[in-house]
ZAVODREN-911196 format. One line per field, with one value per residue: x, y, z of N, C-alpha, C in turn; residue in one letter. Coordinates in nm, 3 decimals, padded with zeros to 5 digits. Layout:
N
n.u	[X ...]
n.v	[Y ...]
n.w	[Z ...]
ca.u	[X ...]
ca.v	[Y ...]
ca.w	[Z ...]
c.u	[X ...]
c.v	[Y ...]
c.w	[Z ...]
res	[a ...]
REM end
This chain:
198
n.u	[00.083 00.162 00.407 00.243 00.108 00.284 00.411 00.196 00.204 00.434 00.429 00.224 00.368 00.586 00.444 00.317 00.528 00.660 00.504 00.328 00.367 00.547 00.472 00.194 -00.034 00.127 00.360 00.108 00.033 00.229 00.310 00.077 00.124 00.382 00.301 00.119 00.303 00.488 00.341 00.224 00.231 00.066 -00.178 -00.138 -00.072 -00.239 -00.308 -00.363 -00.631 -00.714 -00.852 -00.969 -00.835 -00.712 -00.928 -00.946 -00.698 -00.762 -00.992 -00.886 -00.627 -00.856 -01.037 -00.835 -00.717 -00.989 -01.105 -00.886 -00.982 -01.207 -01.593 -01.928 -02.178 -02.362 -02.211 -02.012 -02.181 -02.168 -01.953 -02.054 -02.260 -02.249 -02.059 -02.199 -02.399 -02.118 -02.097 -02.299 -02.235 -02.027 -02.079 -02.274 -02.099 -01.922 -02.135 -02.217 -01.980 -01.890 -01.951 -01.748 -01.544 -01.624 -01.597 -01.722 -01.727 -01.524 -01.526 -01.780 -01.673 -01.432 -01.620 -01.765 -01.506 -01.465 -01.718 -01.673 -01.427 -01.505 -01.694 -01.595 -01.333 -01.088 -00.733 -00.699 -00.952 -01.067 -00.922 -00.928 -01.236 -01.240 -01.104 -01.275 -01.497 -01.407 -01.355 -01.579 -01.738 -01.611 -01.690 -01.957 -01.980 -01.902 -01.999 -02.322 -02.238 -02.148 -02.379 -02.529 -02.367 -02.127 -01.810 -01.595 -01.329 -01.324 -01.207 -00.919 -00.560 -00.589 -00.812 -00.738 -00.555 -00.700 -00.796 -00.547 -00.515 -00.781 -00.669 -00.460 -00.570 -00.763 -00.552 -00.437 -00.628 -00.680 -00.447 -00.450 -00.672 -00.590 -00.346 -00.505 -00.697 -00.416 -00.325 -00.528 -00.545 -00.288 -00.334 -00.524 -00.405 -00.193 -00.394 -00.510 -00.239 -00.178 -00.409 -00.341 -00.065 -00.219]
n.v	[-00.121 00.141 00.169 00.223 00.456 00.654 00.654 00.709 01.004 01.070 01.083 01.270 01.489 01.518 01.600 01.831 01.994 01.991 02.065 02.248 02.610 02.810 02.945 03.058 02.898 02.612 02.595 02.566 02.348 02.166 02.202 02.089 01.812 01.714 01.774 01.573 01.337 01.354 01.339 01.073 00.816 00.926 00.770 00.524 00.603 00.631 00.857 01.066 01.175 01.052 01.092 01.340 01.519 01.432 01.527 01.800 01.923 01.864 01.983 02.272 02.369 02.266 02.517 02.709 02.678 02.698 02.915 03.104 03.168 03.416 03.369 03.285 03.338 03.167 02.918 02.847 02.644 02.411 02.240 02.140 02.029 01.841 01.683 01.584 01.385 01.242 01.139 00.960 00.781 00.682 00.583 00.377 00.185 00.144 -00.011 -00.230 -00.359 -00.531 -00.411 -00.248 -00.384 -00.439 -00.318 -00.118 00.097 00.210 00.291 00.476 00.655 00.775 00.916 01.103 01.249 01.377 01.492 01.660 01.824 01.905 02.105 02.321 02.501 02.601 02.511 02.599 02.612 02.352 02.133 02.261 02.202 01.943 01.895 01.938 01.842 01.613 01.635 01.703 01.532 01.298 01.413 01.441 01.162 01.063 01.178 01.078 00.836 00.813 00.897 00.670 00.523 00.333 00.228 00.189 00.239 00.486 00.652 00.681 00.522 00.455 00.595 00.821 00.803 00.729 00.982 01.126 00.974 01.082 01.348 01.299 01.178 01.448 01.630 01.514 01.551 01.836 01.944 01.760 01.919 02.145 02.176 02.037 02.346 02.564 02.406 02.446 02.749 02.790 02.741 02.879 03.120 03.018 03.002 03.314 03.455 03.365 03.442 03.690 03.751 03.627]
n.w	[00.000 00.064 -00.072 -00.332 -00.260 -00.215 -00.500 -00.677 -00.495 -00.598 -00.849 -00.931 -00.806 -01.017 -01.255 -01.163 -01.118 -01.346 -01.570 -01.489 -01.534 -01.326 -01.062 -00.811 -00.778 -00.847 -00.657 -00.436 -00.463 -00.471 -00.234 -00.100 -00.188 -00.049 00.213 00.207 00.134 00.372 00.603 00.555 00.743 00.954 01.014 01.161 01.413 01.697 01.858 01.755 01.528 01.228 01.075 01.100 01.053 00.772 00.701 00.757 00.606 00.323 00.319 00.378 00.167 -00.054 -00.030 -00.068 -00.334 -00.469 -00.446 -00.545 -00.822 -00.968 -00.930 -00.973 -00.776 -00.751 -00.820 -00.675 -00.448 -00.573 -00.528 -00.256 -00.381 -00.526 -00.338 -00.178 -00.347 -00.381 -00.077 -00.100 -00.289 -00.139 00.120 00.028 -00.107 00.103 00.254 00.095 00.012 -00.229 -00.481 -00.494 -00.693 -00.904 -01.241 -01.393 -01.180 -01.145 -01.409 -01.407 -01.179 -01.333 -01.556 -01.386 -01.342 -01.565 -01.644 -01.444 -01.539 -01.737 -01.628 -01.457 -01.606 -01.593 -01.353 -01.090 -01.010 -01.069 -00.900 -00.708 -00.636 -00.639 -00.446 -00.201 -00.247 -00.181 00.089 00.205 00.166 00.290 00.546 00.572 00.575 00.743 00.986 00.950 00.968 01.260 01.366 01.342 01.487 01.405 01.418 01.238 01.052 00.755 00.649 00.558 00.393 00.212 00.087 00.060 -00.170 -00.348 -00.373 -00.451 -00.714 -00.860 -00.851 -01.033 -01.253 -01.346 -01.421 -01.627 -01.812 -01.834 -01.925 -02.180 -02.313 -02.305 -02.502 -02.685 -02.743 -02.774 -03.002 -03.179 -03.191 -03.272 -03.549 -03.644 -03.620 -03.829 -04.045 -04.057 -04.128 -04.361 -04.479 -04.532 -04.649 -04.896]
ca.u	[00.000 00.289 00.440 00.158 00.043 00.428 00.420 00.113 00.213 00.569 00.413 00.184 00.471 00.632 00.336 00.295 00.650 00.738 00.387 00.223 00.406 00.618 00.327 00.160 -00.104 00.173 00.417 00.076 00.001 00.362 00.292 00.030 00.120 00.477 00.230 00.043 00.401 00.543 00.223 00.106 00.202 -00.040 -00.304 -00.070 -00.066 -00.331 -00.288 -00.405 -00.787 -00.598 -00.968 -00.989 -00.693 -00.694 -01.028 -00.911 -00.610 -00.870 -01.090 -00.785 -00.626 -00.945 -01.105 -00.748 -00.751 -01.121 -01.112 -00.797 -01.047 -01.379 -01.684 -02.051 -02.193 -02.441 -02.110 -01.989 -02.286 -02.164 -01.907 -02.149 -02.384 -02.140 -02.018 -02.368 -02.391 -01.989 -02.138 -02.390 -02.182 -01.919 -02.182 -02.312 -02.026 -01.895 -02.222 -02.187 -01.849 -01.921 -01.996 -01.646 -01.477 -01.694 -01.550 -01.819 -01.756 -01.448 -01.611 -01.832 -01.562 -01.351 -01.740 -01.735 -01.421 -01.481 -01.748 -01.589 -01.385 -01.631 -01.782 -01.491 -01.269 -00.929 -00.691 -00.705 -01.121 -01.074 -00.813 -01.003 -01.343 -01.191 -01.049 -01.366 -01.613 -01.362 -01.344 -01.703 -01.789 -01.605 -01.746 -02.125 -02.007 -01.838 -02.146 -02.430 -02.160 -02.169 -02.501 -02.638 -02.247 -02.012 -01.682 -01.500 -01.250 -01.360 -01.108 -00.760 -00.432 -00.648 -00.863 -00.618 -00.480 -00.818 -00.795 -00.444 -00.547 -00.822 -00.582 -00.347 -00.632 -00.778 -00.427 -00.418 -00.751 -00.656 -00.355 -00.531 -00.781 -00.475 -00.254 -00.607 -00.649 -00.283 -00.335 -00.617 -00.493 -00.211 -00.377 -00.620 -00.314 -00.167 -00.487 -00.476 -00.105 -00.212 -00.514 -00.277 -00.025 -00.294]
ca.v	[00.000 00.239 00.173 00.242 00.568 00.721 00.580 00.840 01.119 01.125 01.082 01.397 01.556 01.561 01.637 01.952 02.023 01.980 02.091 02.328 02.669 02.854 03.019 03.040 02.753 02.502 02.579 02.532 02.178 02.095 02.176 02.006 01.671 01.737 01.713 01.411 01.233 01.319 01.253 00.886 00.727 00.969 00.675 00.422 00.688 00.670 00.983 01.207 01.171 01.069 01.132 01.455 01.572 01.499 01.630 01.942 01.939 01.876 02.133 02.431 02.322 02.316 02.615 02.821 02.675 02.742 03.062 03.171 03.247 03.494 03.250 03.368 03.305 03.026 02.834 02.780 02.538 02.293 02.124 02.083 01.974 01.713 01.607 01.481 01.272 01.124 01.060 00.858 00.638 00.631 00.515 00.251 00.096 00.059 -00.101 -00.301 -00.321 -00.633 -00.322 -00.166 -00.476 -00.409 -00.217 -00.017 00.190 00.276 00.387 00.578 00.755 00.876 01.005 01.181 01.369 01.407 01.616 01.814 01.939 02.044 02.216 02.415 02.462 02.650 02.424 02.634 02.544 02.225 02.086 02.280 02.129 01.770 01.807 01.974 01.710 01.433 01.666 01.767 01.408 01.244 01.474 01.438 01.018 01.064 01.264 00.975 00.683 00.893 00.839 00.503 00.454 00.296 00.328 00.156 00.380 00.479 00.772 00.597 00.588 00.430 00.719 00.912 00.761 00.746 01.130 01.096 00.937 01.176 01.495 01.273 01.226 01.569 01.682 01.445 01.618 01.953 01.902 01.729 02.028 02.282 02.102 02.118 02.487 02.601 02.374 02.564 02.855 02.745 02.685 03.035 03.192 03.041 03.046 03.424 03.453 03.288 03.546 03.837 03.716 03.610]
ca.w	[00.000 00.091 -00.256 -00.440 -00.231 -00.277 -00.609 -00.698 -00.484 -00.687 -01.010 -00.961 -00.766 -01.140 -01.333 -01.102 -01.117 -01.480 -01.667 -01.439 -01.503 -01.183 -01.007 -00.659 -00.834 -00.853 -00.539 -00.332 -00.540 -00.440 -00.064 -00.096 -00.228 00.029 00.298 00.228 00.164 00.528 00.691 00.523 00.863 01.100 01.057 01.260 01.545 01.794 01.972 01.604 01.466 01.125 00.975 01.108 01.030 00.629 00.610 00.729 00.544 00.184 00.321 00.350 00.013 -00.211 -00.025 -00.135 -00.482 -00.518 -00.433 -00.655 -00.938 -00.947 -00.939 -00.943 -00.590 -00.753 -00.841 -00.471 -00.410 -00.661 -00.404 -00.132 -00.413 -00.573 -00.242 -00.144 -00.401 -00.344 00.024 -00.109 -00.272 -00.072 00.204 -00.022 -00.104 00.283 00.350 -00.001 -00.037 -00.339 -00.575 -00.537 -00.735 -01.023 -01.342 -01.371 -01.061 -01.268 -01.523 -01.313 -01.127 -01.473 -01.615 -01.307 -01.353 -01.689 -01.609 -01.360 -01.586 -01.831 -01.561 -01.429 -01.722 -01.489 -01.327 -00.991 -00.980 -01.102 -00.805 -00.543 -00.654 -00.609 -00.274 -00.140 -00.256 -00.109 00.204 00.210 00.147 00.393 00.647 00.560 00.523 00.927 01.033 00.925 01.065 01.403 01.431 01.405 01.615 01.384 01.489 01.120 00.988 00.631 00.537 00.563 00.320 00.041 00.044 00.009 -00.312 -00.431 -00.413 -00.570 -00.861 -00.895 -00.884 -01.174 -01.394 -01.352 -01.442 -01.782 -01.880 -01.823 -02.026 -02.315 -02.307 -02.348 -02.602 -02.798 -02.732 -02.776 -03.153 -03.265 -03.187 -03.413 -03.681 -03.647 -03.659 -03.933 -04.145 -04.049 -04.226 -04.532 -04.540 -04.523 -04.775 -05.026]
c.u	[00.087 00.337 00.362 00.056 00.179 00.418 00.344 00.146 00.347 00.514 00.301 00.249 00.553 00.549 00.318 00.452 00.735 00.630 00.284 00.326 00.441 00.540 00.261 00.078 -00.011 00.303 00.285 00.050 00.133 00.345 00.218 00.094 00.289 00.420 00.198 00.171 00.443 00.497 00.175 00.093 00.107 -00.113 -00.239 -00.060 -00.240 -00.377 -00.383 -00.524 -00.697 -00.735 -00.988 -00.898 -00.691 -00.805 -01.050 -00.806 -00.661 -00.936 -00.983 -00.735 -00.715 -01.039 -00.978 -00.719 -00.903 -01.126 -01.013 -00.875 -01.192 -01.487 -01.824 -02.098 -02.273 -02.330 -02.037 -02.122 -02.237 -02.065 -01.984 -02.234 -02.353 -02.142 -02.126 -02.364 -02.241 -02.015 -02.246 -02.346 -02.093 -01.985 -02.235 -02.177 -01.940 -01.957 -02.227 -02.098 -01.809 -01.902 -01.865 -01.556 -01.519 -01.651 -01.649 -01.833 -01.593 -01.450 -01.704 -01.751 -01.474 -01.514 -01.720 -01.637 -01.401 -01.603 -01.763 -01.478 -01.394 -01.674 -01.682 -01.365 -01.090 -00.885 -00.704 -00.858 -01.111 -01.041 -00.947 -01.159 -01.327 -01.186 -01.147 -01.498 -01.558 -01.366 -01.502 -01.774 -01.741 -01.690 -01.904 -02.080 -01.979 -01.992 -02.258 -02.376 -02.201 -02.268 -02.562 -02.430 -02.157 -01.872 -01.564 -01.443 -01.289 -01.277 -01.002 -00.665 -00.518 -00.766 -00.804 -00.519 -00.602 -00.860 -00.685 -00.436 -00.638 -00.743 -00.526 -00.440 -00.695 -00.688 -00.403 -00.509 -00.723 -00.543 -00.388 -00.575 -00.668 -00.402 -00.385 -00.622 -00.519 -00.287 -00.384 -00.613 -00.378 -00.202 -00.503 -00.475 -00.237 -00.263 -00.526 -00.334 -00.162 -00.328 -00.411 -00.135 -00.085 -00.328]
c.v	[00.127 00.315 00.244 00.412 00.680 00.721 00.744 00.974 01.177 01.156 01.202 01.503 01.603 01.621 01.772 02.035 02.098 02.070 02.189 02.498 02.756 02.972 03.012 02.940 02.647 02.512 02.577 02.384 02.123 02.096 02.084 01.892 01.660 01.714 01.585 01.305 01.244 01.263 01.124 00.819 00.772 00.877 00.588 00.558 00.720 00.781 01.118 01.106 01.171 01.121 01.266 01.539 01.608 01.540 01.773 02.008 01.959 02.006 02.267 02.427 02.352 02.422 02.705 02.782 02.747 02.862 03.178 03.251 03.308 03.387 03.368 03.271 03.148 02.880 02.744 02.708 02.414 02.190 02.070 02.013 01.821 01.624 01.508 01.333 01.141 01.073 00.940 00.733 00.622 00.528 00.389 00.166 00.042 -00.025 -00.179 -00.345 -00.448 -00.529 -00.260 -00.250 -00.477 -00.315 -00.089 00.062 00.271 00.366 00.539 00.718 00.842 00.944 01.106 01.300 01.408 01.519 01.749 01.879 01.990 02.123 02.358 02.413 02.522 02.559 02.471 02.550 02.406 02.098 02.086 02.264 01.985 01.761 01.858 01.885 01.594 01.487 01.659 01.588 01.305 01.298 01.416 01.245 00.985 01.116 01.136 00.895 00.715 00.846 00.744 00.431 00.362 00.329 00.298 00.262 00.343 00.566 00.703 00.654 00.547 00.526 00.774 00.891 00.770 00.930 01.186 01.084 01.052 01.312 01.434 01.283 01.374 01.639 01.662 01.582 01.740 01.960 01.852 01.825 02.161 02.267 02.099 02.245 02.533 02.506 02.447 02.705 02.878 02.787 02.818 03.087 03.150 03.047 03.235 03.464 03.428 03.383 03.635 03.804 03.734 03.749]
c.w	[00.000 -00.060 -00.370 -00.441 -00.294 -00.408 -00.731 -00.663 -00.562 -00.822 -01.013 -00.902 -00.916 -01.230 -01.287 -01.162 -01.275 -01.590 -01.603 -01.440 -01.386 -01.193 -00.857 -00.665 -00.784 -00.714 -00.408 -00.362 -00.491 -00.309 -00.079 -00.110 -00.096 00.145 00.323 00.196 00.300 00.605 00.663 00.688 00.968 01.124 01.144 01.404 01.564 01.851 01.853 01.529 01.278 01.038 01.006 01.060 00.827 00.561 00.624 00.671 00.352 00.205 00.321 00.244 -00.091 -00.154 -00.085 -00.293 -00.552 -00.532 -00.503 -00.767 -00.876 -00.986 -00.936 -00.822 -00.600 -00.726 -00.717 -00.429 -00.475 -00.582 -00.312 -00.257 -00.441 -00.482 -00.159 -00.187 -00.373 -00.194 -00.024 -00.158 -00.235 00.090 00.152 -00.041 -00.005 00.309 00.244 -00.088 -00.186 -00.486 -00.591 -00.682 -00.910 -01.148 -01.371 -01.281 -01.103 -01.332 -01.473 -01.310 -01.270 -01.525 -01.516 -01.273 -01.469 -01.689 -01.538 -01.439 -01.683 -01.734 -01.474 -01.519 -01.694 -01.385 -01.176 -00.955 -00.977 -00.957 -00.674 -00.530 -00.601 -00.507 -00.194 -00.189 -00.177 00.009 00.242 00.253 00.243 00.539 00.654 00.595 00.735 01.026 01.022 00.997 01.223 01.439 01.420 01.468 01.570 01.389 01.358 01.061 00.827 00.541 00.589 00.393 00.226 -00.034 -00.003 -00.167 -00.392 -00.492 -00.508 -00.677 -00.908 -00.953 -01.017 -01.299 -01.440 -01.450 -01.629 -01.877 -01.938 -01.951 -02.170 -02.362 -02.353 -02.429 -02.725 -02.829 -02.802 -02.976 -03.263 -03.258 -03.270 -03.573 -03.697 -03.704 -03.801 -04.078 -04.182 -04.158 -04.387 -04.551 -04.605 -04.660 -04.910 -05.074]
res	[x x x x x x x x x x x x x x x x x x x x x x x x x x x x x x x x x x x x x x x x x x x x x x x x x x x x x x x x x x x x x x x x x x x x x x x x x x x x x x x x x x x x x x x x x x x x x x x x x x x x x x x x x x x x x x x x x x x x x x x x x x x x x x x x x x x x x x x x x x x x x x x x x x x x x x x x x x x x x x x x x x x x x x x x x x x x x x x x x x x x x x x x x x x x x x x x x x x x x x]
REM end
């Protein structure tokens, strides 16, 4: 598990590093992910709420990404609205955990960030959408457990990679999405030229 959490946080440690131009965006994406490597072991320590901890570490993160860009006020609902729904199935599949094993929950999950980033189309929004649905969503998923008194830990290190992966594909997208852009813009411009010549 170790392997495979490191594994992720290096490989969007470069992706940030190498492809996100030198900016206050990508030296807080580097804290970030610098964090969640020192800390992996808090969950083996007793003494630190390891669930409390990285859902307030998600929640400060994608509230200062989020908030990097101007939003219209409706727009700030769409995490809490999102995050609903990722409690719901993050709740179902604890109590049906048969359904995680399934490819189709896969699938799911990439539709899912496929349309998050149609729906916020800046890499600042994008980030701090993600980690405030997984924050938001653990919370609301801790909150319900609370009360009918389960005590099973449900946010752990494989959460955490699960958020991991999220940020890497996010990242792909975004990238795809700008390497298109940055083409056709290209190609305007040189159809422009060839006007002005002719």
């Amino acid at each position: 598990m170790a392997a495979i959490y490191y594994w992720y946080a290096w490989f969007l440690a470069l992706i940030i590093f190498f492809f996100i131009p030198p900016s206050k965006l990508r030296s807080r994406l580097l804290l970030f992910i610098w964090i969640i490597m020192c800390t992996y072991t808090l969950g083996d320590n007793q003494f630190i709420n390891f669930q409390l901890y990285f859902v307030l570490l998600l929640g400060i993160f994608g509230t200062y990404l989020w908030k990097i860009t101007r939003k219209h006020m409706i727009q700030h609902f769409w995490p809490i609205v999102l995050s609903i729904g990722y409690t719901a199935v993050q709740l179902f599949l604890l109590v049906q955990p048969v359904w995680s094993r399934l490819p189709g929950v896969y699938l799911g999950v990439m539709f899912f960030l496929f349309v998050l980033h149609k729906m916020f189309q800046d890499l600042p929004s994008l980030m701090g959408a993600w980690l405030l649905i997984n924050a938001f969503g653990t919370l609301w998923s801790y909150l319900v457990l609370s009360i009918y008194i389960l005590e099973e830990p449900f946010f752990n290190q494989q959460t955490i990679i699960f958020v991991l992966k999220g940020m890497v594909v996010l990242l792909i997208m975004y990238g795809i999405h700008r390497l298109k852009y940055s083409l056709q813009q290209k190609k305007i411009k040189t159809i422009k030229k060839r006007g002005v010549y002719v």
